[in-house]
C-alpha positions as CSV (number, residue, x, y, z in Angstrom):
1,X,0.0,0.0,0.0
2,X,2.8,2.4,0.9
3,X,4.3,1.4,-2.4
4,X,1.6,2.7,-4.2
5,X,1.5,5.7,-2.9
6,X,5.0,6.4,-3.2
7,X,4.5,5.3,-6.6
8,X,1.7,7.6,-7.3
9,X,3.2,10.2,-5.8
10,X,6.4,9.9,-7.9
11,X,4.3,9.8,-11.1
12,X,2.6,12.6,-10.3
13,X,5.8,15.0,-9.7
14,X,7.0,13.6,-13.0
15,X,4.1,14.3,-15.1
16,X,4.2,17.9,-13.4
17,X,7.6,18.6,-14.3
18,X,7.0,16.9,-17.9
19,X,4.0,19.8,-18.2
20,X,6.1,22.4,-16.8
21,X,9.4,21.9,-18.8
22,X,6.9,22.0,-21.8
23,X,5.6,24.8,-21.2
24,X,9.1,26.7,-19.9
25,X,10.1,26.0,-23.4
26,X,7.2,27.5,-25.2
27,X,7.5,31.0,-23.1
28,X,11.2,30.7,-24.3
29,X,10.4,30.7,-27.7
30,X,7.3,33.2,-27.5
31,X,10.7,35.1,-26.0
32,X,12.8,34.9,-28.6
33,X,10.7,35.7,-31.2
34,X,9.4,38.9,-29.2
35,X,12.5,40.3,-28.5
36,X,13.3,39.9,-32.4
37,X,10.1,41.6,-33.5
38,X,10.4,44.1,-31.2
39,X,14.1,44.7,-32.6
40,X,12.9,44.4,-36.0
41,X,10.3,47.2,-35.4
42,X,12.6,49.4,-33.8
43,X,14.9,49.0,-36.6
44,X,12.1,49.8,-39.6
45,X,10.6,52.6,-37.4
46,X,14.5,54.5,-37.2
47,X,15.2,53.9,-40.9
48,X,12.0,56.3,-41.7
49,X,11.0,54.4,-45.1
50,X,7.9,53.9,-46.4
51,X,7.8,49.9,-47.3
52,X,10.2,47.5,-45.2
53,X,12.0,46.3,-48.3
54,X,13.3,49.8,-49.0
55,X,14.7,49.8,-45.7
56,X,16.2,46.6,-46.2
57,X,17.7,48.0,-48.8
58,X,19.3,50.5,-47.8
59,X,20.7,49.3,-44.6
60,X,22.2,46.3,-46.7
61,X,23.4,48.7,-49.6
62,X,26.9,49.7,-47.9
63,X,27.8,46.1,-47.6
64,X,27.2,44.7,-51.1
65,X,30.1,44.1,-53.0
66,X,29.9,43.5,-56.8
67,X,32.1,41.2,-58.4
68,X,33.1,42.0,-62.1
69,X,32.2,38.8,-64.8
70,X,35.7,38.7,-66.0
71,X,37.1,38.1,-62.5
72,X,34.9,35.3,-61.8
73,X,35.4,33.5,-64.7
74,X,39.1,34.1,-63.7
75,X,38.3,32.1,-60.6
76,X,36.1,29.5,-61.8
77,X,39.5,28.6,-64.6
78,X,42.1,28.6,-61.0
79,X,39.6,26.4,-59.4
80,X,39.3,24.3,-62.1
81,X,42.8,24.1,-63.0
82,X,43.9,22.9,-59.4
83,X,40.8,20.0,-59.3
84,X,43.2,18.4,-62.6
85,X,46.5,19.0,-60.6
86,X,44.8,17.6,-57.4
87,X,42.7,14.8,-60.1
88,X,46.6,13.9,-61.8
89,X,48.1,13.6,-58.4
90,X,45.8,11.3,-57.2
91,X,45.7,8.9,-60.4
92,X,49.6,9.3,-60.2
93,X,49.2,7.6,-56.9
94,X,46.5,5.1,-58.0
């Protein structure tokens, strides 16, 4: 009889932290994803834009870097010349 109880009793607790853990994660989440929107906003309301993509786009403007045709082809040739150095070492080996 005592072991029932004690067994009850455990199962209990355990189902009550099961619950709680569950719902410990959700408020972390809901959290998260607050403090993000509320960062977000904060960020769109300073840039002073009218849509949220122009404000993206600005903000991301400084950082874009545009790489020229002829110098990517340049790189794409290297690349491709040191997979057949790396392709004639390794059937050399073989």
């Amino acid at each position: 009889m005592i072991v029932a109880i004690v067994l009850f009793w455990i199962i209990k607790l355990w189902i009550k932290n099961m619950i709680l853990k569950f719902i410990a994660r959700i408020a972390i989440k809901a959290a998260i994803i607050g403090l993000v929107y509320m960062l977000a906003h904060q960020w769109f309301f300073s840039t002073k834009k009218d849509s949220f993509l122009e404000a993206v786009r600005e903000t991301v403007a400084p950082y874009r870097t545009i790489v020229p045709i002829e110098k990517a082809t340049e790189g794409i040739k290297e690349f491709n010349k040191k997979q057949e150095e790396y392709q004639k070492r390794l059937d050399a080996i073989q």
